[in-house]
PAZA-690243 format. One record per residue: residue number from 1; residue in three letters; x, y, z of N, C-alpha, C in turn. Coordinates in steps of 0.1 Angstrom, whole numbers, plus 5000, padded with zeros to 4 digits. Example, Ala and Ser with C-alpha at 12.3 -4.5 7.8 and 13.67 -1.06 7.14 Angstrom:
<sites>
pos: 1 code: ala n.c1: 5132 n.c2: 4943 n.c3: 5078 ca.c1: 5123 ca.c2: 4955 ca.c3: 5078 c.c1: 5132 c.c2: 4967 c.c3: 5078
pos: 2 code: ser n.c1: 5128 n.c2: 4978 n.c3: 5071 ca.c1: 5137 ca.c2: 4989 ca.c3: 5071 c.c1: 5129 c.c2: 5000 c.c3: 5079
</sites>
This chain:
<sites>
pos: 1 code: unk n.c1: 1062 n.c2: 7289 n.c3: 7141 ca.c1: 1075 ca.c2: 7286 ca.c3: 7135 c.c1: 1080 c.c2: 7298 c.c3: 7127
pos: 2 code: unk n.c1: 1089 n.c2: 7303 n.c3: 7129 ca.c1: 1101 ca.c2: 7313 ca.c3: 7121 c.c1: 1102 c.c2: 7309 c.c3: 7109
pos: 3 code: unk n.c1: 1105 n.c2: 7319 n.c3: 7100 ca.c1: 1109 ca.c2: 7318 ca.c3: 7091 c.c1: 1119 c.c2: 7309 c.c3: 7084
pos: 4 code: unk n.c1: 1127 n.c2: 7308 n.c3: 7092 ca.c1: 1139 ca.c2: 7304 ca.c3: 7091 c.c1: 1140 c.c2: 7291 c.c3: 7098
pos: 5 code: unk n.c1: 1130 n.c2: 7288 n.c3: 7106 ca.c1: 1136 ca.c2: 7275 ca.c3: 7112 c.c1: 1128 c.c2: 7261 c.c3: 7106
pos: 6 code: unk n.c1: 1137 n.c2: 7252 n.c3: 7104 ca.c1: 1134 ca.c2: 7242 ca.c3: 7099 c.c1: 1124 c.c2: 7234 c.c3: 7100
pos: 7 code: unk n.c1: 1118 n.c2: 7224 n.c3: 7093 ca.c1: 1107 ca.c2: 7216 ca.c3: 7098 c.c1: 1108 c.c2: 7204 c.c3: 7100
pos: 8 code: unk n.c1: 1120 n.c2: 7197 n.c3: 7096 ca.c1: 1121 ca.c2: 7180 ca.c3: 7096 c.c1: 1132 c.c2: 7182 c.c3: 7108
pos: 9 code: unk n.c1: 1130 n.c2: 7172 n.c3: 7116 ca.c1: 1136 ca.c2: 7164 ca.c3: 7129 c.c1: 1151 c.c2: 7165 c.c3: 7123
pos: 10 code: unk n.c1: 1159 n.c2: 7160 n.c3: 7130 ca.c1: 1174 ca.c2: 7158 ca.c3: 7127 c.c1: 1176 c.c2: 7146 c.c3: 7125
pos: 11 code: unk n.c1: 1170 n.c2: 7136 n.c3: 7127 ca.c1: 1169 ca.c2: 7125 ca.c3: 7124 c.c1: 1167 c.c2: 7121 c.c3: 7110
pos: 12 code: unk n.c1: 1152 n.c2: 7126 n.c3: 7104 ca.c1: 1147 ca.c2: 7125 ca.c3: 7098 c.c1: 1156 c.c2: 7133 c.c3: 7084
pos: 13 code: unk n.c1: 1164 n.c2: 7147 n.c3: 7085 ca.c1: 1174 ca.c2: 7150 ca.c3: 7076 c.c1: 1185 c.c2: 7142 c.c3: 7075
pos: 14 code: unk n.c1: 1194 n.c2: 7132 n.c3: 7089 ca.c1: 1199 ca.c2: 7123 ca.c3: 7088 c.c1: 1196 c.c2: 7112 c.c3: 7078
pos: 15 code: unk n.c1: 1185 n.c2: 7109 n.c3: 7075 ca.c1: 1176 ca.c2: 7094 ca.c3: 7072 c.c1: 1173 c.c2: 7094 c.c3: 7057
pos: 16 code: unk n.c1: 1173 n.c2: 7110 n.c3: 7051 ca.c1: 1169 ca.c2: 7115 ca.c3: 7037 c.c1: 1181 c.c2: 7118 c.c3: 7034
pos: 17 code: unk n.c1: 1193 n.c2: 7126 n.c3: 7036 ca.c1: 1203 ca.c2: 7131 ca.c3: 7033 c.c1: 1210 c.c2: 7121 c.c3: 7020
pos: 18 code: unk n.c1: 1214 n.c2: 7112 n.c3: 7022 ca.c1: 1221 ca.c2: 7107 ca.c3: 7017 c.c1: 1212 c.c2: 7101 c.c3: 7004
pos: 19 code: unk n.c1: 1199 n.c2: 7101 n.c3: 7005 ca.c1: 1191 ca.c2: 7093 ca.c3: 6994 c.c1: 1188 c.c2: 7106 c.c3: 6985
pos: 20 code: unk n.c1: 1186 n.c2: 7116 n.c3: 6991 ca.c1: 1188 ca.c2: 7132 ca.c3: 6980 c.c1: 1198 c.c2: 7129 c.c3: 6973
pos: 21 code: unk n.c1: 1212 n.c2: 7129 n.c3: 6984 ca.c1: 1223 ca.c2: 7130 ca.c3: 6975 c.c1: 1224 c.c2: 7121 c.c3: 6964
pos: 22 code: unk n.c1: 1222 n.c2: 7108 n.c3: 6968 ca.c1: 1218 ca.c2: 7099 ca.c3: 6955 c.c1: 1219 c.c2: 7101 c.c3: 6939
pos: 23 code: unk n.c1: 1204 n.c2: 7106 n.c3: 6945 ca.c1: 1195 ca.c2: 7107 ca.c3: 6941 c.c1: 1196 c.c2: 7119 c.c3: 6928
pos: 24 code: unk n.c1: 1200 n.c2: 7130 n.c3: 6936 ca.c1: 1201 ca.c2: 7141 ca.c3: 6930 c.c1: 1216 c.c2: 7154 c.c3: 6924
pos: 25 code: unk n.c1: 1226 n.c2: 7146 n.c3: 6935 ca.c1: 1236 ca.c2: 7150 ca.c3: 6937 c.c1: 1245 c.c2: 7146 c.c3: 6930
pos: 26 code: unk n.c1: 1245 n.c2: 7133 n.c3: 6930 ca.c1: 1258 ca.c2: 7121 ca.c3: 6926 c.c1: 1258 c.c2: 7123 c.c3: 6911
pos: 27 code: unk n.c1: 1252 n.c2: 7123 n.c3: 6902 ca.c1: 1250 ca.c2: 7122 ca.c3: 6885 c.c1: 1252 c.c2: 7139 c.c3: 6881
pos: 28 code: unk n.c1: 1258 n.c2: 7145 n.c3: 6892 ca.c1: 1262 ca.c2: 7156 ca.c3: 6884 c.c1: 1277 c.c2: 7159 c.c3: 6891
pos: 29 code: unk n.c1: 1281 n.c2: 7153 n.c3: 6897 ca.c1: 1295 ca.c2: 7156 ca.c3: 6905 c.c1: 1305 c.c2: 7150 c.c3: 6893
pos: 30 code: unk n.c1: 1319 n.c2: 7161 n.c3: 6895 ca.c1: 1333 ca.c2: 7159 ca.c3: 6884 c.c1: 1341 c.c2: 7157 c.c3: 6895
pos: 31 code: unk n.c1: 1351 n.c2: 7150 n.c3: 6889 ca.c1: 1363 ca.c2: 7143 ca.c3: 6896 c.c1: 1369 c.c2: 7154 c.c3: 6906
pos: 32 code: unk n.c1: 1368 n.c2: 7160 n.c3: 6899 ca.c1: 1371 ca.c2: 7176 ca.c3: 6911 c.c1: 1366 c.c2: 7184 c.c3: 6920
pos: 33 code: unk n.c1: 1353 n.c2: 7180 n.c3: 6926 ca.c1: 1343 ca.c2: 7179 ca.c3: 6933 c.c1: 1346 c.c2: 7172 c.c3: 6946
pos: 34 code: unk n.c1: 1358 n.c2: 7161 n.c3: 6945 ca.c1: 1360 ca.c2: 7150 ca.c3: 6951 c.c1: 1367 c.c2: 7156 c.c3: 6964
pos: 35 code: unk n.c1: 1361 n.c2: 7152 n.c3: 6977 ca.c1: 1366 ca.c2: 7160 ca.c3: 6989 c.c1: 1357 c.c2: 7174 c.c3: 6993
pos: 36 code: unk n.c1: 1351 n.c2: 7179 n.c3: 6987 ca.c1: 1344 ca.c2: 7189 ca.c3: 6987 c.c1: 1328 c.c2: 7188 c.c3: 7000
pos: 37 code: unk n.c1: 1327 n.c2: 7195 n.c3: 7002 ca.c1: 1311 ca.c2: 7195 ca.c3: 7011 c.c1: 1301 c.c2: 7200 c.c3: 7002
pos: 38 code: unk n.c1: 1291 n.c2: 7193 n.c3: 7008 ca.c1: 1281 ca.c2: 7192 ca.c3: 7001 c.c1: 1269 c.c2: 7196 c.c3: 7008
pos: 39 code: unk n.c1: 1261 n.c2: 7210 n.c3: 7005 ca.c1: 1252 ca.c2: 7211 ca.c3: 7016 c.c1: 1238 c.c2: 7209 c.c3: 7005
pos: 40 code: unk n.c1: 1231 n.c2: 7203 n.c3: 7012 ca.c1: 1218 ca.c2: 7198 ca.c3: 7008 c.c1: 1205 c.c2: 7200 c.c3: 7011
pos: 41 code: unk n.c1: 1198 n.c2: 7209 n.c3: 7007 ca.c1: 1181 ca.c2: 7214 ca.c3: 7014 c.c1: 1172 c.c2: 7202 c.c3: 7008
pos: 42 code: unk n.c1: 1170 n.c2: 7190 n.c3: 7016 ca.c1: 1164 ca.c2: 7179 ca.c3: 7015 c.c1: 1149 c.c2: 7180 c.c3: 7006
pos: 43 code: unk n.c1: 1142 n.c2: 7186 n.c3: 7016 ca.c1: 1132 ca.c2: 7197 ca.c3: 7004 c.c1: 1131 c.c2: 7198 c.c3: 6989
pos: 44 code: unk n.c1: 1136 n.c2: 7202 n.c3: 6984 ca.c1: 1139 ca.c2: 7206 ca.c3: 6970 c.c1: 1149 c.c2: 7201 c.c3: 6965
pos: 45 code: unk n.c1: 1161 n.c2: 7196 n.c3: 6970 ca.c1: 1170 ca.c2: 7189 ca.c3: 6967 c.c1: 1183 c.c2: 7197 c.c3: 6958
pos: 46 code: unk n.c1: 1180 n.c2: 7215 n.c3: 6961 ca.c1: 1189 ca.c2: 7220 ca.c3: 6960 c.c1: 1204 c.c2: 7220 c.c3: 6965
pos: 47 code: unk n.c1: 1212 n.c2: 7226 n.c3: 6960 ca.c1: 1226 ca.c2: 7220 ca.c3: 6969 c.c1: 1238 c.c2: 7232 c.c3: 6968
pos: 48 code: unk n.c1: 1248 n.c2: 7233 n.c3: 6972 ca.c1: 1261 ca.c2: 7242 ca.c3: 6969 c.c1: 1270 c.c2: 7231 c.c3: 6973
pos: 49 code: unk n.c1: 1280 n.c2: 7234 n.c3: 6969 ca.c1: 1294 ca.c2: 7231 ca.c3: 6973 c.c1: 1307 c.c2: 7236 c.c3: 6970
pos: 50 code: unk n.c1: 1310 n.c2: 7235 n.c3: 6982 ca.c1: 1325 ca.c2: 7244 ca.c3: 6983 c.c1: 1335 c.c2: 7234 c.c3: 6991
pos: 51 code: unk n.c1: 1348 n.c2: 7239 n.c3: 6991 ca.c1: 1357 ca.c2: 7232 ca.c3: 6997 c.c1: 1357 c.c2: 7239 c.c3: 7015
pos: 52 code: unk n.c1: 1349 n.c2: 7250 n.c3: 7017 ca.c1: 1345 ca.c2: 7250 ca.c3: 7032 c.c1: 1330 c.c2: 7244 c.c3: 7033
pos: 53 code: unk n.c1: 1326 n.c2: 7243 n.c3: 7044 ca.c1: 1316 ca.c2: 7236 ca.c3: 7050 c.c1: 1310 c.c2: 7250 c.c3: 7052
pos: 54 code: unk n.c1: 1308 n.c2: 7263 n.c3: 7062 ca.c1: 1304 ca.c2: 7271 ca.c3: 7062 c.c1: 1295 c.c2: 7279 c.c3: 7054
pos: 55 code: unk n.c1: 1307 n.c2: 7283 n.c3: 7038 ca.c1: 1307 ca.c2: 7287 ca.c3: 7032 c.c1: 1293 c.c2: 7279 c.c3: 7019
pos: 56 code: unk n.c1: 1296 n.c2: 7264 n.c3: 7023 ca.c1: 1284 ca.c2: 7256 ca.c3: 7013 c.c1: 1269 c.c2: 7264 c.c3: 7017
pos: 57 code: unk n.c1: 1270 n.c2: 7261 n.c3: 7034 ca.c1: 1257 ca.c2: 7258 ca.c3: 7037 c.c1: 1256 c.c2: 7275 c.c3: 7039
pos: 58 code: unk n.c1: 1260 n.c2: 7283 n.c3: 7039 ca.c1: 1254 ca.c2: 7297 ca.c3: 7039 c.c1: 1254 c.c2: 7302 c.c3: 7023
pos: 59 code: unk n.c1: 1257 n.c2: 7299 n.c3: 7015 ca.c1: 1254 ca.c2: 7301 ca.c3: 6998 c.c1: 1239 c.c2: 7294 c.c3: 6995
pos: 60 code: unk n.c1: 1237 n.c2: 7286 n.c3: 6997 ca.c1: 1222 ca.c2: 7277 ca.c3: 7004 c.c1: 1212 c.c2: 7280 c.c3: 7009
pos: 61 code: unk n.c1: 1218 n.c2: 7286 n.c3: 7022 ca.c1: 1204 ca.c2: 7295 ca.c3: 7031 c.c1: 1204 c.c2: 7307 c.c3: 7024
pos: 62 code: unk n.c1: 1212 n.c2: 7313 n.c3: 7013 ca.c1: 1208 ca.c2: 7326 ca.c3: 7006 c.c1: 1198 c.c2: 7322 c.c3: 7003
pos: 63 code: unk n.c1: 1197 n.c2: 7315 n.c3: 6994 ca.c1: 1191 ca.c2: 7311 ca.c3: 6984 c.c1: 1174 c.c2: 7304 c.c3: 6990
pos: 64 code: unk n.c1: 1175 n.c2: 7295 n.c3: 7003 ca.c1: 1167 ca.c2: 7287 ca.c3: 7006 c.c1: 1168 c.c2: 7287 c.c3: 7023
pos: 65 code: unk n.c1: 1165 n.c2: 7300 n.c3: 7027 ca.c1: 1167 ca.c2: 7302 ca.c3: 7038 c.c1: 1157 c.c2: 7292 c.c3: 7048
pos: 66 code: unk n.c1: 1149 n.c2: 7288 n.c3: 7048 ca.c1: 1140 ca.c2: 7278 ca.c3: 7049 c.c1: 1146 c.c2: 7262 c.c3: 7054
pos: 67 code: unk n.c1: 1157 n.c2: 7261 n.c3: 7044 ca.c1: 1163 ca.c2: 7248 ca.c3: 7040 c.c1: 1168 c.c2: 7239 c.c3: 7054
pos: 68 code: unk n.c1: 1162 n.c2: 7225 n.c3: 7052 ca.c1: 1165 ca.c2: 7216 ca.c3: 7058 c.c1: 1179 c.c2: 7207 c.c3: 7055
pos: 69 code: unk n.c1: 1188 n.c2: 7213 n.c3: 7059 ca.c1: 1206 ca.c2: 7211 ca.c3: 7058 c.c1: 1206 c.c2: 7201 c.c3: 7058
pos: 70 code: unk n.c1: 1214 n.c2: 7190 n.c3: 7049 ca.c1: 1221 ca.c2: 7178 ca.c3: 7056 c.c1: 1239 c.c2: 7183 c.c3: 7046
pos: 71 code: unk n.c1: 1246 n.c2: 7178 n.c3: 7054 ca.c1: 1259 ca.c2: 7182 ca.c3: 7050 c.c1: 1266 c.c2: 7169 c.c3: 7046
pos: 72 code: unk n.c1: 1272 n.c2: 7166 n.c3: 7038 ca.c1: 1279 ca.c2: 7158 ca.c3: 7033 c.c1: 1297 c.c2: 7159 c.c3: 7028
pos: 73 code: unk n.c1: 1301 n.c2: 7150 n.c3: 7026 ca.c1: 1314 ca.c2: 7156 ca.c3: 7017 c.c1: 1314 c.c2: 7142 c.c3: 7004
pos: 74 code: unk n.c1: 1318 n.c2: 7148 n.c3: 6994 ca.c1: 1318 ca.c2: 7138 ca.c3: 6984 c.c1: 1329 c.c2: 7131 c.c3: 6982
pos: 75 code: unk n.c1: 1328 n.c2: 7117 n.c3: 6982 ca.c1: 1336 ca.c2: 7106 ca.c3: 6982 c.c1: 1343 c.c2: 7104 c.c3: 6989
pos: 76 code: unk n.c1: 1335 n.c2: 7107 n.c3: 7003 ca.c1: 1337 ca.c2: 7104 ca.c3: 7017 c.c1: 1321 c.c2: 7100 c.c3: 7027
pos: 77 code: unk n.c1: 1326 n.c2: 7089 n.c3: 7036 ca.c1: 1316 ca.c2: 7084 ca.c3: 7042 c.c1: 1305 c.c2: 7088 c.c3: 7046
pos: 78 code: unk n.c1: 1314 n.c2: 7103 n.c3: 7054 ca.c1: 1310 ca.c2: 7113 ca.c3: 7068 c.c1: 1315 c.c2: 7125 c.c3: 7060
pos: 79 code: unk n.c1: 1313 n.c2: 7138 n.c3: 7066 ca.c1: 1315 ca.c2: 7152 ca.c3: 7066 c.c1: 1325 c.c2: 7156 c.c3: 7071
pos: 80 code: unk n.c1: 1328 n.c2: 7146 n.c3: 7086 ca.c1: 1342 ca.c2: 7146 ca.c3: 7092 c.c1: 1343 c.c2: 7136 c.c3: 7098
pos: 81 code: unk n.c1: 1356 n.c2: 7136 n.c3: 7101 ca.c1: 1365 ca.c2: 7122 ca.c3: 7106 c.c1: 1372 c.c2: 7126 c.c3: 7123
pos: 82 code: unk n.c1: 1368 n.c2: 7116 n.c3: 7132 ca.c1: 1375 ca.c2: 7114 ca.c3: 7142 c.c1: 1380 c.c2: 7106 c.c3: 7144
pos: 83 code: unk n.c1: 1398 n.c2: 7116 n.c3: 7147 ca.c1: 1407 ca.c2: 7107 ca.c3: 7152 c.c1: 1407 c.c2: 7109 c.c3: 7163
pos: 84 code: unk n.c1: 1420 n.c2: 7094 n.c3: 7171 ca.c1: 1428 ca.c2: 7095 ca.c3: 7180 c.c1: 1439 c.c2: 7100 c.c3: 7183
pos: 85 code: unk n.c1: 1440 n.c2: 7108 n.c3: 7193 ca.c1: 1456 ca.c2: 7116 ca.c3: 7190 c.c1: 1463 c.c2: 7108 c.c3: 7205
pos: 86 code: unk n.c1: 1472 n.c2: 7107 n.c3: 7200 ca.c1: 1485 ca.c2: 7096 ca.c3: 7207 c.c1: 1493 c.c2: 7103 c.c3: 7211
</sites>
């Protein structure tokens, strides 16, 4: 395994993501945070967030190149939304 490459399934960051965030995430978010992405190294339960997605999760792998990503957005269901275009 590389340096760099991850160790938990995608599933399994799917399955923990949101209970980190919980857990770890939620009791420190300001109203202003709201709409924002949220990238999450499940592991440790470190995080960034920015108003890009890119920009979250690469301030993150500085830090925790290792990191097992789940990406989020706050006070939103999903990370993104699919529409229908008519």
């Amino acid at each position: 395994m590389s340096t760099t490459e991850p160790h938990r399934s995608p599933e399994e960051v799917d399955r923990l993501g949101p209970e980190v965030f919980d857990r770890g995430v939620r009791p420190s978010l300001r109203p202003e945070d709201h709409g924002k992405f949220v990238a999450i190294d499940i592991g440790s339960g470190d995080y960034e967030l920015d108003e890009d997605d890119y920009t979250a999760i690469m301030r993150l792998r500085d830090r925790r190149p290792r990191a097992d990503v789940w990406l989020g957005r706050v006070g939103e269901p999903a990370a993104y939304r699919m529409r229908a275009v008519r």
